[in-house]
C-alpha positions in Angstrom: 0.0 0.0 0.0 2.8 2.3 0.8 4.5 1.8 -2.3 1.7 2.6 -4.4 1.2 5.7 -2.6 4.8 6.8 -3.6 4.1 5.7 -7.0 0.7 8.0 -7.0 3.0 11.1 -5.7 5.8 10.5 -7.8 3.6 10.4 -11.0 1.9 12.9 -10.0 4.8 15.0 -9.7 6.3 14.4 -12.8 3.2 15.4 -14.2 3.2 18.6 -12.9 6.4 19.1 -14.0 6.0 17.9 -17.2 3.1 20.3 -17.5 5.0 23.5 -15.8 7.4 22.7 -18.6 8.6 25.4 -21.3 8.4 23.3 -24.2 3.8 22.9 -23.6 1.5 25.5 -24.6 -0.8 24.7 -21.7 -2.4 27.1 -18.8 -0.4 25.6 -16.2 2.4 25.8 -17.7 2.1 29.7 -19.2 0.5 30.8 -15.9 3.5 28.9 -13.6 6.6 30.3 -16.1 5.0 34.0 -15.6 4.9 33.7 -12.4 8.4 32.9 -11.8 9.4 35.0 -14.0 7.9 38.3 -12.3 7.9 37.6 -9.2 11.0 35.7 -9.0 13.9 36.6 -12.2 12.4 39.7 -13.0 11.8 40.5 -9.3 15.2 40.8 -8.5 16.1 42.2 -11.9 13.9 45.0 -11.3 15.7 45.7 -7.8 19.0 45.9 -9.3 18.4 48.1 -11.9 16.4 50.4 -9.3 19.0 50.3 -7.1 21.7 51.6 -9.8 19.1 54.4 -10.8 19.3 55.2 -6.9 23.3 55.3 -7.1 23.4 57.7 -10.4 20.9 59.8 -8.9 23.0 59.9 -5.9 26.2 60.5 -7.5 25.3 62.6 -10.4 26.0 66.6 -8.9 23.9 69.2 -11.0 25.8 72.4 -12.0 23.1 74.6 -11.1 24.7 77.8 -12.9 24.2 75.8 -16.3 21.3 74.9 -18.1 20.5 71.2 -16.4 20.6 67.9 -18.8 17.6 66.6 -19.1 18.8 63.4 -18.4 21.1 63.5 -15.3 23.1 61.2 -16.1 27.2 61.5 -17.6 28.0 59.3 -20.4 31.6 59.2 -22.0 30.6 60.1 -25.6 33.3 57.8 -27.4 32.5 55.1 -25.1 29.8 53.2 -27.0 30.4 49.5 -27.1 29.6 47.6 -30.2 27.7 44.7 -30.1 28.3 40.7 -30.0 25.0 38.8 -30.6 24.9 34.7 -29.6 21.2 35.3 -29.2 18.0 36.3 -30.6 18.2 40.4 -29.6 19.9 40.1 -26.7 24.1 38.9 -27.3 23.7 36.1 -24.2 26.8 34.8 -24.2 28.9 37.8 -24.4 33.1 37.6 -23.8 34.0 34.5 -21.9 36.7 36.2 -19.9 38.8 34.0 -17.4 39.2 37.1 -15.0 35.2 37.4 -13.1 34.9 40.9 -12.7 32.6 42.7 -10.0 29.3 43.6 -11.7 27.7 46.4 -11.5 24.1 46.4 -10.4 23.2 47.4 -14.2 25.0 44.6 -15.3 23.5 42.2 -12.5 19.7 43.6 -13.7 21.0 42.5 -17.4 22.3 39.0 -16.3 18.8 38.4 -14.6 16.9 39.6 -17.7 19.1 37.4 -20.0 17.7 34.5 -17.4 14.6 34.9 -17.5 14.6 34.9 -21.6 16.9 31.6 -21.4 15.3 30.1 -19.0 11.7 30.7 -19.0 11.4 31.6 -22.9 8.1 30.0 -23.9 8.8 30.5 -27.8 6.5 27.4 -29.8 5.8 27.2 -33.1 7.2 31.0 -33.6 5.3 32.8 -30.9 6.1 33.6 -27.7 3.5 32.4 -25.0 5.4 33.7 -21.8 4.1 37.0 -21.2 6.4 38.3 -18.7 9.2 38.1 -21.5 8.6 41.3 -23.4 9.3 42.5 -19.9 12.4 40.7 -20.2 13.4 42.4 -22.9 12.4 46.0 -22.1 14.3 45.3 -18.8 17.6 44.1 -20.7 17.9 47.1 -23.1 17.1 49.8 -20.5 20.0 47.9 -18.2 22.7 48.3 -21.5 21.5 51.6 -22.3 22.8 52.7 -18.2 25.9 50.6 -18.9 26.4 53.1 -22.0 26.1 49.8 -24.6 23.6 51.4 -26.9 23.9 49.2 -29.9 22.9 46.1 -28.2 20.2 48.1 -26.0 18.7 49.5 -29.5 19.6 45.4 -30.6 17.3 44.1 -27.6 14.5 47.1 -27.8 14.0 46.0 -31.8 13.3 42.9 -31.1 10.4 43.3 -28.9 9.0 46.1 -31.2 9.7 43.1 -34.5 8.4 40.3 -32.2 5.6 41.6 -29.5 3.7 44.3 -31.4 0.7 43.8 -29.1 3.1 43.7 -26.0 2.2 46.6 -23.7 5.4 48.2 -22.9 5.4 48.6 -26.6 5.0 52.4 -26.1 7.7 52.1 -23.2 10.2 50.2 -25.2 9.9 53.0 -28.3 11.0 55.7 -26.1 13.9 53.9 -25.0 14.9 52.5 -28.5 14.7 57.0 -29.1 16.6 57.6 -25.9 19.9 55.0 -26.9 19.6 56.5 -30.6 20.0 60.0 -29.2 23.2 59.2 -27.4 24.3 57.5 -30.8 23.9 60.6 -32.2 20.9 59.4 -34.7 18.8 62.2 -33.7 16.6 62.5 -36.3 15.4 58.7 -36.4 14.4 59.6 -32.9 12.5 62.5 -33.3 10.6 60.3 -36.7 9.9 57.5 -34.1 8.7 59.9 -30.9 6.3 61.8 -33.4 5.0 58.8 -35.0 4.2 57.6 -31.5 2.8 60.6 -30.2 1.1 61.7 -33.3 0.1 58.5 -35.3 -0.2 56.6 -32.5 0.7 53.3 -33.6 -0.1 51.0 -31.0 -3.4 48.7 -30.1 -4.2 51.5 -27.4 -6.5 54.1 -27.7 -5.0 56.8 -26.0 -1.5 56.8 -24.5 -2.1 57.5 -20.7 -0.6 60.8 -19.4 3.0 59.0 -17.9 3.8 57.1 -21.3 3.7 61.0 -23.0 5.3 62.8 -20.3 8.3 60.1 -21.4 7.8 60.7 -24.8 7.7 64.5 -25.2 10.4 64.4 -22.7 12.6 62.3 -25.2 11.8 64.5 -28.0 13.3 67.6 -26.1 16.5 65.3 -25.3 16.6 64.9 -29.1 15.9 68.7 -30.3 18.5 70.4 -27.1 20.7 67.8 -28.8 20.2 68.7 -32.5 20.2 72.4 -30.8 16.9 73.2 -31.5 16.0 75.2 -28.8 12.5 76.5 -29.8 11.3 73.0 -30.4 13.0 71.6 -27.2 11.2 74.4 -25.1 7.9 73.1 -26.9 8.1 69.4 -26.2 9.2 70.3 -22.5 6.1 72.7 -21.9 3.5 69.4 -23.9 6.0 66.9 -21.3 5.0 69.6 -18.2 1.3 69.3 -18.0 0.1 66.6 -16.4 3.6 66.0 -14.0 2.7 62.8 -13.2 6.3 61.7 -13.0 7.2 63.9 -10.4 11.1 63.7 -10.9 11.4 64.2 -14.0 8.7 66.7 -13.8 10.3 69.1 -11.4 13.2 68.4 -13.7 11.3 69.8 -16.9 10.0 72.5 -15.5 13.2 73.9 -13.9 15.0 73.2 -17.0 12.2 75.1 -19.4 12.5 78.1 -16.6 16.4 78.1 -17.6 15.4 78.6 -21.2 13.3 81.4 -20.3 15.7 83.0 -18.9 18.6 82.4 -21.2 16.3 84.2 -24.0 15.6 86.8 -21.2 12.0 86.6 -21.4 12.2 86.7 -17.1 7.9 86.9 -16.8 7.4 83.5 -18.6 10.7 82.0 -16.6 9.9 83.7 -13.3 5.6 81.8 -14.1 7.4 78.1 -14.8 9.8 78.6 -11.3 7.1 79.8 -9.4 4.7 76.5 -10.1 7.6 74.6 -9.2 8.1 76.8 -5.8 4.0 75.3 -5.6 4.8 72.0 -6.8 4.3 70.2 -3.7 5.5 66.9 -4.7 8.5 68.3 -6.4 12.2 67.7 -4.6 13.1 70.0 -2.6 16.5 70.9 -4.4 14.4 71.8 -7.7 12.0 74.2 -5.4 14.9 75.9 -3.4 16.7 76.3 -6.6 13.8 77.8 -8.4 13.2 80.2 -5.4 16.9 81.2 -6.3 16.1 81.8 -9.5 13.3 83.5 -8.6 15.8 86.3 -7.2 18.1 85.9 -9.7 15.5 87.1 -12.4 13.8 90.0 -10.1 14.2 93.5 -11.6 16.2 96.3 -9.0 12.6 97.5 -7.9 10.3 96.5 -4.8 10.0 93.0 -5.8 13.5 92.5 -5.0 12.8 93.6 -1.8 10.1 91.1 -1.3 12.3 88.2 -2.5 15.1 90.0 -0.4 12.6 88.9 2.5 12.3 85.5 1.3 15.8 84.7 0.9 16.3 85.6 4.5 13.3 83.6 5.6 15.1 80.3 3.7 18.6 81.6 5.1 17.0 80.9 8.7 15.0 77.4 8.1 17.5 74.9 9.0 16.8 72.3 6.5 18.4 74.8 4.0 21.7 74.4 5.7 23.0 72.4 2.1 22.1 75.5 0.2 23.4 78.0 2.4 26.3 79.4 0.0 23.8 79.7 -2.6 21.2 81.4 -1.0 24.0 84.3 0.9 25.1 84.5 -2.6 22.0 85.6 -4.2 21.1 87.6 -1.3 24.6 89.7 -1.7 23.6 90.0 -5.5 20.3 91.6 -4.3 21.8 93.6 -2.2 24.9 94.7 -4.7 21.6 95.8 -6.8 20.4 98.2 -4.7 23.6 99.7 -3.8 24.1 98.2 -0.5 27.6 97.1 -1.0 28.7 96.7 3.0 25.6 94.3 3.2 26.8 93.0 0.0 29.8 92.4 1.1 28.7 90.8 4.3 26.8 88.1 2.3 29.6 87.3 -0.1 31.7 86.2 3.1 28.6 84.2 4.7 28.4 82.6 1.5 32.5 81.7 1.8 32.0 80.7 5.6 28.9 77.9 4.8 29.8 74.6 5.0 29.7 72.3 2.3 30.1 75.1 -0.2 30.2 74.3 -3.7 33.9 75.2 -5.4 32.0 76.8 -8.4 30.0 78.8 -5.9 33.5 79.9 -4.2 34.7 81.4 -7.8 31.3 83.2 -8.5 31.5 84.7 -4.9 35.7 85.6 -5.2 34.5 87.1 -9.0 32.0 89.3 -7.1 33.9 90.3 -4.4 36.7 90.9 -6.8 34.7 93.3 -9.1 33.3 94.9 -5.9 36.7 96.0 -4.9 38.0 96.4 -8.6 35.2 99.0 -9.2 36.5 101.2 -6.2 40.1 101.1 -7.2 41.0 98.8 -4.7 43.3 96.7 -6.3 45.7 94.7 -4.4 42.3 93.3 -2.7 40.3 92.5 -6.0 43.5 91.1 -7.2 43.5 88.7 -4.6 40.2 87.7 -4.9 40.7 87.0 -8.5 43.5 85.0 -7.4 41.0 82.7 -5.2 39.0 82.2 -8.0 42.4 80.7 -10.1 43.3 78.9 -7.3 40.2 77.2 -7.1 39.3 76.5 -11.0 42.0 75.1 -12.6 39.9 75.1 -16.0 41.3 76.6 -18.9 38.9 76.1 -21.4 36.1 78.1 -19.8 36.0 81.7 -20.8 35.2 83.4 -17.6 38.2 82.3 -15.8 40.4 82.9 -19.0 38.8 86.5 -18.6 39.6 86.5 -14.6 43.3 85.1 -15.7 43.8 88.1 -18.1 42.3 90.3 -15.6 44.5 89.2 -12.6 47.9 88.9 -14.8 47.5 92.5 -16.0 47.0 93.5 -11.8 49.9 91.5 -11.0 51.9 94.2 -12.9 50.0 97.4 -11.2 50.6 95.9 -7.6 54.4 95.1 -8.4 54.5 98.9 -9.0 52.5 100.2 -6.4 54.5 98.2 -4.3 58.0 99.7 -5.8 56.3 103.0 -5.2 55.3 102.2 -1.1 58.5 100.4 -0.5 60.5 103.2 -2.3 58.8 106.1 -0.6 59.1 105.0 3.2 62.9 103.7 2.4 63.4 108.0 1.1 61.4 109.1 3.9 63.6 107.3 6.4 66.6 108.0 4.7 65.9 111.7 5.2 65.3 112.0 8.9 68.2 113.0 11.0 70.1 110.2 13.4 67.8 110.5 16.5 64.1 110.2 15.0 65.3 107.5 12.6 66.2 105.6 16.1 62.9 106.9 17.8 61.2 105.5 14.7 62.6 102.2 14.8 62.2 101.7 19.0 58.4 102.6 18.4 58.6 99.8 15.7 60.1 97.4 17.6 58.0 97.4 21.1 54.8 97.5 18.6 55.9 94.3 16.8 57.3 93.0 20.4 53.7 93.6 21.5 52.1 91.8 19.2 54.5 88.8 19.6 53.8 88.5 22.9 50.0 88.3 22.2 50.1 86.5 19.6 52.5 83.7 21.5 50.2 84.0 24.5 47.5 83.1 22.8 49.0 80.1 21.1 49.8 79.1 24.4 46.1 79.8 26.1 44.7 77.6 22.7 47.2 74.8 23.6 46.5 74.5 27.6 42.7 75.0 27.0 41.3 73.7 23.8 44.0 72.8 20.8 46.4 70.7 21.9 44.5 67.4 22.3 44.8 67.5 26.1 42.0 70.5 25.9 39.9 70.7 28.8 40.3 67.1 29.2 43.2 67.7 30.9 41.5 71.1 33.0 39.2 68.8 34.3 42.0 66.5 36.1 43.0 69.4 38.0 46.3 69.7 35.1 47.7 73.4 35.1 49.1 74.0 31.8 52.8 74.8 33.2 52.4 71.1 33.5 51.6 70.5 29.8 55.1 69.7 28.6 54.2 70.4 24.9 53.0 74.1 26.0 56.2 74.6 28.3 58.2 73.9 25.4 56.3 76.2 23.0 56.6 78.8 26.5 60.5 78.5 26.4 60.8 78.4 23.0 59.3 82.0 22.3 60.8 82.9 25.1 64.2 82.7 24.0 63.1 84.2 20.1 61.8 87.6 22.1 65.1 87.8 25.2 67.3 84.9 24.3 69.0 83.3 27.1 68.8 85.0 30.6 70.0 84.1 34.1 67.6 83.4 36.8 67.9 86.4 38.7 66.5 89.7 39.1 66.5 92.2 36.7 66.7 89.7 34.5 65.5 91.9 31.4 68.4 93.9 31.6 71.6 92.5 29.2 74.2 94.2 31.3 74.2 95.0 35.3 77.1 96.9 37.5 77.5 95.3 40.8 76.6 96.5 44.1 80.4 98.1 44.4 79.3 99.8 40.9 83.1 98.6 40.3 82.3 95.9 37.8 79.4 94.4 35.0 77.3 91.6 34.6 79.2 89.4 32.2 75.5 87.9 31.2 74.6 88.3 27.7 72.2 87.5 25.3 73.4 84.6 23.7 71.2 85.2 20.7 69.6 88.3 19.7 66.7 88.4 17.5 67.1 91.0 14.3 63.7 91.4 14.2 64.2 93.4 17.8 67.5 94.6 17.1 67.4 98.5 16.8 71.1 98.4 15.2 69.7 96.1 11.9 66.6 98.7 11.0 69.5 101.3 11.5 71.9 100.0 9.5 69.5 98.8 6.8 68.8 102.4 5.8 70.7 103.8 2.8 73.2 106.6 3.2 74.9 106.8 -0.3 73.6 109.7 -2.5 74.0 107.4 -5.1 71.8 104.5 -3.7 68.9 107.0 -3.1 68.4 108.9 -6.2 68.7 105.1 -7.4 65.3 105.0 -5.2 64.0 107.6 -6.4 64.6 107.2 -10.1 62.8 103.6 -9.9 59.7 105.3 -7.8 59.4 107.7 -10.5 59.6 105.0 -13.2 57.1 103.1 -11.4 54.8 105.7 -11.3 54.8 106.6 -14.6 54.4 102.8 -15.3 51.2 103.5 -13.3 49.7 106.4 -14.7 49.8 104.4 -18.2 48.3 101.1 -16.8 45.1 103.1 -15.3 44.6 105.3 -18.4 45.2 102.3 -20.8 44.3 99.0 -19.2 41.8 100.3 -16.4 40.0 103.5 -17.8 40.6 104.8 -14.4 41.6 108.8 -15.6 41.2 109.7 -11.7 43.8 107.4 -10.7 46.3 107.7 -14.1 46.0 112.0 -13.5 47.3 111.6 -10.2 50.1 109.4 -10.3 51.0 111.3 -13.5 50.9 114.5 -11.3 52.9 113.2 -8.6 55.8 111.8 -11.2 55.9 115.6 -12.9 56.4 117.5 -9.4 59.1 115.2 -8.6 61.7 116.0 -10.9 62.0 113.2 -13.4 64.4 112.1 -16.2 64.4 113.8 -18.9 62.6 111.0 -21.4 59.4 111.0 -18.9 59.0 114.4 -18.9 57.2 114.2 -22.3 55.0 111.5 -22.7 54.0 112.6 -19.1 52.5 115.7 -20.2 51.3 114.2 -23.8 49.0 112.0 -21.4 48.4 114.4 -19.1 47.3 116.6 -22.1 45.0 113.9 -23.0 43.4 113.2 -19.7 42.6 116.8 -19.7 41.4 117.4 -22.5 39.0 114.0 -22.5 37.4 115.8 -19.2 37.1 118.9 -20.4 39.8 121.2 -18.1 40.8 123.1 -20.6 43.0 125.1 -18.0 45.0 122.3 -17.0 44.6 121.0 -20.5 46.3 124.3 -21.7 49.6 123.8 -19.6 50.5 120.6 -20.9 49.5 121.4 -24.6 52.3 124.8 -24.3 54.8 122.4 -22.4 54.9 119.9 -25.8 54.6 122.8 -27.9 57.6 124.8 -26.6 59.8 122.7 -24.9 59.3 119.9 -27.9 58.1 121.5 -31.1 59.7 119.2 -33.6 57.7 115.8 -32.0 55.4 113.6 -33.4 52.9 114.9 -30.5 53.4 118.7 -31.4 52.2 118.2 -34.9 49.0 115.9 -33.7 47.9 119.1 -31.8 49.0 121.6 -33.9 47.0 119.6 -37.3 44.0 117.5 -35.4 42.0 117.7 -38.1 44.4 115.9 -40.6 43.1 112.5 -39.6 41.8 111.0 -42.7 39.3 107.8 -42.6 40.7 104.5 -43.1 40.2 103.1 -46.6 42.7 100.4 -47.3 41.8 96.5 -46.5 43.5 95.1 -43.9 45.6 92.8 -46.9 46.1 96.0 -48.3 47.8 96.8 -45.6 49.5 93.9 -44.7 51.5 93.9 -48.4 52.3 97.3 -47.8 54.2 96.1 -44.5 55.9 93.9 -46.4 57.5 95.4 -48.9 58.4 98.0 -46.7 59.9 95.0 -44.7 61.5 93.6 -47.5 63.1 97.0 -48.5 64.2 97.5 -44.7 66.2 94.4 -45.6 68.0 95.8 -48.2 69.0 98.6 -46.0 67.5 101.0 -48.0 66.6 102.7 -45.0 65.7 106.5 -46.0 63.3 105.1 -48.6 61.5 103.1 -45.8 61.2 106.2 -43.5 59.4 108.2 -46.7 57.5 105.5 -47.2 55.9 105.0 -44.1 55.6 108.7 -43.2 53.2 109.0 -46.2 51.6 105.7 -45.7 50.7 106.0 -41.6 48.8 109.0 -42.6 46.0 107.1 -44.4 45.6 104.2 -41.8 45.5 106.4 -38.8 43.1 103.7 -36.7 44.6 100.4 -38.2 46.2 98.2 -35.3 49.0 97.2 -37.6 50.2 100.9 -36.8 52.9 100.3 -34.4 54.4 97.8 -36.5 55.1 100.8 -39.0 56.1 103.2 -36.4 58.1 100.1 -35.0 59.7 99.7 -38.4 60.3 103.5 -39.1 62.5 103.8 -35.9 64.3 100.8 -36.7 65.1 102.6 -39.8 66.3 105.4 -38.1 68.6 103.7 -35.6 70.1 102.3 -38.7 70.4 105.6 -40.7 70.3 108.5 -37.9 71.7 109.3 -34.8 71.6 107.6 -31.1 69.8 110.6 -29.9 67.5 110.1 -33.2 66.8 106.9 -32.7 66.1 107.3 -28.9 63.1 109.9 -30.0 61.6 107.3 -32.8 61.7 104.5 -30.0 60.0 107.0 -27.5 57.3 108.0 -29.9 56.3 104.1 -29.7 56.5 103.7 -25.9 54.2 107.0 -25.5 51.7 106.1 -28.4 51.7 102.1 -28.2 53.1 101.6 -24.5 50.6 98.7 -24.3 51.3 97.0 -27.6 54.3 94.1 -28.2 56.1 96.8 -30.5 55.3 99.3 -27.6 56.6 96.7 -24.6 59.6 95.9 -27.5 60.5 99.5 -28.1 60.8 99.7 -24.5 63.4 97.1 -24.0 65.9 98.7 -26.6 65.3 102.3 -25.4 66.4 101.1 -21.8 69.6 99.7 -23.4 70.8 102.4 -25.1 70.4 104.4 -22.1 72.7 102.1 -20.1 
């Protein structure tokens, strides 16, 4: 009886099995394969591939001072892996490489949907009866397309589309067959396939439901910002925006259309997209703080900005804005740079520097700002090293604001180099010219400030090591430890000690160096071993210049450097303020001979652009009777001889060449006609200080030293700024020498 009864089970078993089999088109056996397919290969295929969405959405940083991908995902653009197909749409087998690498959890989503096809494929007589394969499929090209193997993900989309027309993720798998053709760079078979969807509508449905269109129209604005067509894009994202039943992708549409907006400066239509995001309450919350950014960003200098000013300051105080801190200061200081409350301004830039987790492209925006702040009031040295911040931070040399800040910074580096000259110069003169006793009173004042502020500055080390920095902290406080005890601080006690007095006896009066003794009859032989030159009145002393020789050295470079100056903020910086007044200060200090007139041809200039004629009129009779024969005597004397330019820049160029080529054959005298006659009709070209350049070359070569020094300053005055200019100024400081 009992072996029967094994018998019954085991037959019935096998039947079952039989039946559950993937080779019979029966219910059992189509309802049991589906069944373990979705809930059990495709389960944990789906879970994967969710999980690696979750990782790029976590990794993937948006540059928020950009216009966002639509996508937010990076894909390296020549990284597209071609295709090996063992399989029916899907490449099963793949390399059979010795080495097992880790997979990714794309890769482990693929290897599960490549099981469930293998494994639980119901394909008889031609037709597939599994129904949880099409799934398969869709599941196996959307895991390729995130390992950036588009070919075999467009490979496996096709073959559902070809083989499960009535499937329905048919919809689903077109959009991503469009998605892995737009990041192969077929654009337009894309946009054909997404229209024909939307449009035509060719599947079995009647109506695509909201979601599947969201994903369609959002696909055909991936394709047209490709193809940069940005009126089309902005279409396809507004049709993709109105429903927002995908929420992230949503938020993502709108914020991005909003970015259009503004980038075509039509601010009311940006500033209506951001603000139904700000009201999208299932949004993220980085897409609604964001737009409340831009928000400010776009709001015109009237009372609206004081409203958002309000605002910003409301989001500056919630605490779960912390992450966004650097931003929101940021914006705030714009605000308040618009209405003209720099301090405040100021203030907000530096809150924005001090927030934690500050972006680094944030930092460079803020530095810029600050830097422009402080550029715009002729405060140099500190815009200068603002800009500086900003290099430091970006190394990128491609992008063509920090090029800009590079420029910008380089050309300051040469104005602080002579300002510097020009403070360091001055208080070395200054010095130099006091009598004996207040150069010594000068120096003792100097001395017991900078003692001073040793001292503090070492006790305060000392206080932050006892009580808080040095690891022991109030630990050690606690315990009952006083910090004479703290052998790392006693050290650091003994050690300034020593820098400030050096070695001392312990005794009293131990601060002076020598004693007599109670007889008066002899000294203290204690000395200080070592005596710090930063205290030592006799180093300052004898640091100060005494030759003649050495100071009118001094004095010449000052003057040099402030001439330098006076061309750098007429020329480079438009600042005629600054230029007039170091030009000023260089003429009522007696300067060589050579300065003397370009300083009043600029100062002529400056004058005469603002309108003084008084002042004007004292520099114009300086040129005219101290330096009649110059080439800047006959510009003021004939201003209206300046003729229009007429000649093509080819033109020119072959008339600098044959001039050229006849300076090469030394026929020098026929160069300098030449050019005199020519200059005159290309009074605005910038290949003019290449012919002045040329002429005086042709007159060191045919004229005088004294000749040729005039011809060479002509170019440094006119063209100080220029190669020939910078060039000119090299050879004129040799001959001098």
């Amino acid at each position: 009886m009992k072996n029967t009864q094994k018998i019954f089970v085991t037959f019935i078993i096998f039947v079952l099995l039989y039946a559950c089999g993937t080779k019979k088109d029966t219910i059992v056996s189509r309802n049991y394969q589906a069944l373990t397919t979705k809930y059990n290969v495709l389960f944990n295929g789906k879970e994967a591939f969710n999980k690696g969405i979750e990782e790029i959405n976590n990794k993937y940083k948006d540059d928020w001072f950009n216009r966002l991908p639509i996508e937010p995902i990076e894909f390296e653009e020549d990284k597209i892996v071609a295709p090996t197909f063992n399989g029916p749409g899907a490449g099963f087998n793949g390399d059979n490489n010795d080495e097992k690498k880790e997979t990714t959890t794309f890769e482990k989503a693929e290897e599960k949907a490549v099981k469930a096809i293998q494994m639980h494929g119901m394909n008889i007589n031609g037709l597939e009866r599994n129904r949880q394969i099409d799934d398969a499929y869709l599941l196996l090209g959307k895991s390729r397309y995130y390992s950036q193997r588009f070919v075999p993900a467009v490979e496996a989309l096709n073959y559902v589309i070809a083989n499960y027309p009535n499937a329905n993720l048919i919809a689903e798998t077109k959009i991503w067959r469009a998605k892995a053709n737009i990041r192969m760079d077929n654009k337009e078979l894309a946009i054909e396939a997404m229209k024909l969807l939307l449009i035509i509508r060719d599947t079995l449905e009647a109506d695509l439901p909201n979601k599947i269109k969201e994903q369609a129209y959002t696909t055909l604005a991936m394709a047209y910002v490709r193809s940069d067509t940005m009126q089309k894009a902005k279409q396809n994202l507004q049709l993709a925006t109105r429903t927002l039943e995908n929420v992230d992708q949503g938020a993502r549409n709108l914020f991005i259309l909003g970015q259009i907006f503004s980038d075509e400066n039509k601010k009311d239509s940006a500033n209506q997209v951001f603000t139904r995001l700000v009201n999208f309450k299932k949004a993220p919350y980085k897409y609604k703080i964001h737009a409340n950014i831009e928000l400010a960003r776009n709001s015109p200098n009237d009372s609206t900005s004081v409203v958002l000013l309000e605002k910003l300051q409301k989001l500056i105080k919630n605490r779960d804005n912390r992450p966004y801190l650097d931003e929101l200061y940021y914006q705030t200081a714009v605000l308040n740079q618009n209405q003209d409350s720099i301090q405040l301004a100021i203030e907000n830039y530096n809150n924005s520097l001090r927030a934690k987790n500050g972006g680094d492209k944030q930092k460079t925006y803020t530095y810029e700002n600050l830097g422009n702040l402080y550029f715009k009031d002729a405060v140099y040295q500190k815009a200068s090293a603002y800009y500086d911040s900003v290099l430091q931070i970006s190394k990128d040399s491609i992008d063509l604001r920090i090029r800009r800040i590079r420029r910008k910074h380089k050309n300051l580096a040469s104005l602080i180099k002579f300002e510097e000259v020009v403070a360091t110069n001055d208080s070395i003169v200054r010095i130099a010219s006091l009598p004996k006793e207040e150069q010594k009173i000068f120096f003792e004042d100097y001395i017991a400030k900078l003692k001073k502020a040793d001292e503090e500055n070492a006790q305060l080390r000392l206080n932050q090591m006892a009580f808080g920095n040095s690891g022991s902290g109030l630990q050690s406080a606690n315990k009952g430890s006083w910090y004479f005890y703290n052998n790392q601080s006693l050290s650091f006690g003994k050690t300034e000690f020593r820098k400030i007095w050096g070695t001392r006896k312990l005794e009293d009066n131990w601060r002076w160096s020598e004693k007599a003794t109670i007889g008066g009859a002899q000294k203290d032989d204690v000395q200080v071993d070592k005596v710090n030159s930063k205290y030592d009145l006799d180093t300052y002393i004898s640091s100060i210049p005494t030759d003649l020789e050495i100071i009118d050295s001094l004095k010449t470079d000052r003057n040099q450097a402030l001439y330098e100056l006076g061309l750098i903020y007429k020329e480079q910086f438009k600042n005629q303020n600054l230029a007039k007044i170091r030009l000023e200060r260089v003429a009522s200090l007696n300067p060589k001979e050579e300065l003397i007139l370009p300083i009043n041809w600029h100062l002529y200039q400056i004058y005469k652009d603002s309108e003084n004629v008084d002042k004007a009129e004292i520099h114009k009779n300086v040129i005219l009777t101290q330096y009649p024969d110059t080439k800047f005597a006959q510009i003021i004397l004939n201003p209206d001889e300046m003729v229009e330019e007429e000649i093509a820049v080819n033109e020119i160029e072959d008339n600098y060449k044959q001039m050229y080529y006849l300076y090469k054959e030394d026929k020098f005298d026929e160069v300098i006609n030449k050019i005199e006659i020519f200059i005159i009709t290309i009074p605005n070209s910038e290949l003019l200080p290449k012919f002045e350049l040329l002429k005086a070359y042709a007159i060191g070569k045919s004229k005088n030293v004294e000749a040729y020094k005039t011809a060479l300053e002509f170019v440094i005055v006119s063209y100080g700024n220029t190669d020939e200019g910078k060039k000119a100024k090299v050879i004129l400081d040799k001959l001098i020498k």
